[in-house]
N, C-alpha and C positions, 0 to 999 in steps of 0.2 A: 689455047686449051687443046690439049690432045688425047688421042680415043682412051687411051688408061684413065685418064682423068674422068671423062665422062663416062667408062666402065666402073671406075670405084666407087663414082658417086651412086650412079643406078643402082651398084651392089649392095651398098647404104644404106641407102632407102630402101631397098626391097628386103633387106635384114632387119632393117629397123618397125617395119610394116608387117613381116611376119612374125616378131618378135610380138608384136602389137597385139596379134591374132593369136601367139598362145595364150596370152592372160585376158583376154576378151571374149575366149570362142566358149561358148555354151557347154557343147559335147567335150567329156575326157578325148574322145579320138583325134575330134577335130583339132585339138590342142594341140597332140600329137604329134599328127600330120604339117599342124602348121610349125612346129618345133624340126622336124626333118625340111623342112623349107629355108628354116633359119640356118641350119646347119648347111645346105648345100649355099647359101649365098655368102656365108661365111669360107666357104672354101674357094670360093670364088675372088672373093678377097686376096685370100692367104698368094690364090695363083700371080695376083694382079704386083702381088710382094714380092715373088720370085721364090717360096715357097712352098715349093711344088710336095715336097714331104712331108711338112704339117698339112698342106692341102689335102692331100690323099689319105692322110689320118684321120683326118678331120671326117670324111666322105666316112671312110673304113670303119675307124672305130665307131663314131658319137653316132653317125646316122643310120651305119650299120646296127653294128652288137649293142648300143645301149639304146637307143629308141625298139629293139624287138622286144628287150628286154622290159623298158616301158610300156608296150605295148600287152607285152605279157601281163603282168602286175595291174595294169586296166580290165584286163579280160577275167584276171582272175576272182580280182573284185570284185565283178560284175558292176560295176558301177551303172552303168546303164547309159541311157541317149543324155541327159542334164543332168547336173548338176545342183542339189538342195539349193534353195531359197538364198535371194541373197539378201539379207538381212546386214544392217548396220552394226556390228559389235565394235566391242574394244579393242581387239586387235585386230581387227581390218586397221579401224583407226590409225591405232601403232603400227600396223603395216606401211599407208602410206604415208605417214608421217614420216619413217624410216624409208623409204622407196625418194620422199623429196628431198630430204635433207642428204643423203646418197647424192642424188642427181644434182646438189649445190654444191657440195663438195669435188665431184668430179666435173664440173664447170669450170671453178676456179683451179682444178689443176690443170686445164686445157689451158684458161685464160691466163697461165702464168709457164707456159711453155716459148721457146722463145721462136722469131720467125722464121729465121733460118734451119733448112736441115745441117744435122750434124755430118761430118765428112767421116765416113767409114772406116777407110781403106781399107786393110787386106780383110778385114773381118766380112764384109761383101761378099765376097768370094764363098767364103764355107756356109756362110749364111741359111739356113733349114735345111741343111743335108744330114745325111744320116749318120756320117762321122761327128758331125758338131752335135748334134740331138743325143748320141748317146754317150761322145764323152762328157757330155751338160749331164745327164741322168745320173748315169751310173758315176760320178766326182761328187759336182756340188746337191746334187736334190738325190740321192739315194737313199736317204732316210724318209722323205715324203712320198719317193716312190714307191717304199718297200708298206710304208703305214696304206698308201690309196688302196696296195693290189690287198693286204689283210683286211681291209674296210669293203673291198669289194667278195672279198671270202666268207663275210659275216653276212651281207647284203644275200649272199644263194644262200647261204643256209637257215636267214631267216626266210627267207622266201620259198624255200622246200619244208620248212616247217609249216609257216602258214597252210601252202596247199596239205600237207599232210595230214593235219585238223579239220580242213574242208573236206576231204576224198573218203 
């Protein structure tokens, strides 16, 4: 066992334990907060991959600009320190029904990967760089990038309406 191993693992578990702490923590903030934790242990990861460009995006964007954003949208709310009552309804229910039946399913697709890693070769090499990320974007995903950045066009301007109502 060597230190990458025991760095991915720790990263792991401290993603998986902060992941834990956003859907468990009381206060909207603390959620947050514990959500920009997951993000930096996730990029932590990405480093451990040799990903040093999703990594930094990862940092930049998600824990940058959309947890402010997050942040924002909590403040504006005012939601306050807790969260209403947690009462038993039907869709919690169906929530974790859907949350377990998720988690079975991505079980057996672990459990049906095989032991061995796959031999790369030259694809290693360009592997998270910024040449291979955007000839990937802008080719095969240009159409789900161009719908995310309009789904994110719609997201401010509902959100400038909302505050517009309040102010």
């Amino acid at each position: 066992m060597n230190i990458e191993q025991v760095l991915f693992g720790a990263f792991a578990f401290l993603t998986l334990l902060s992941a834990g702490l956003v859907i468990f923590a009381r206060s909207p903030i603390s959620s947050a907060m514990a959500l920009v934790s997951t993000f930096f242990f996730l990029a932590g990861i990405y480093v451990l991959l040799w990903a040093h460009t999703v990594a930094a995006l990862q940092v930049l964007v998600y824990a940058g600009a959309i947890m402010v954003l997050f942040l924002f949208v909590i403040m504006l709310l005012n939601l306050g320190d807790e969260l209403p009552g947690s009462r038993l309804t039907f869709s919690r229910i169906l929530g974790g029904g859907a949350a377990a039946g998720l988690f079975a399913v991505l079980a057996l697709a672990i459990a049906r990967v095989p032991g061995r890693v796959a031999d790369l070769g030259t694809q290693q090499e360009s592997f998270g760089t910024l040449k291979a990320i955007g000839a990937s974007i802008f080719t095969t995903w240009l159409l789900p990038f161009e719908a995310v950045s309009l789904l994110l066009l719609v997201a401010m301007v509902g959100a400038v309406v909302v505050a517009k109502s309040r102010i």
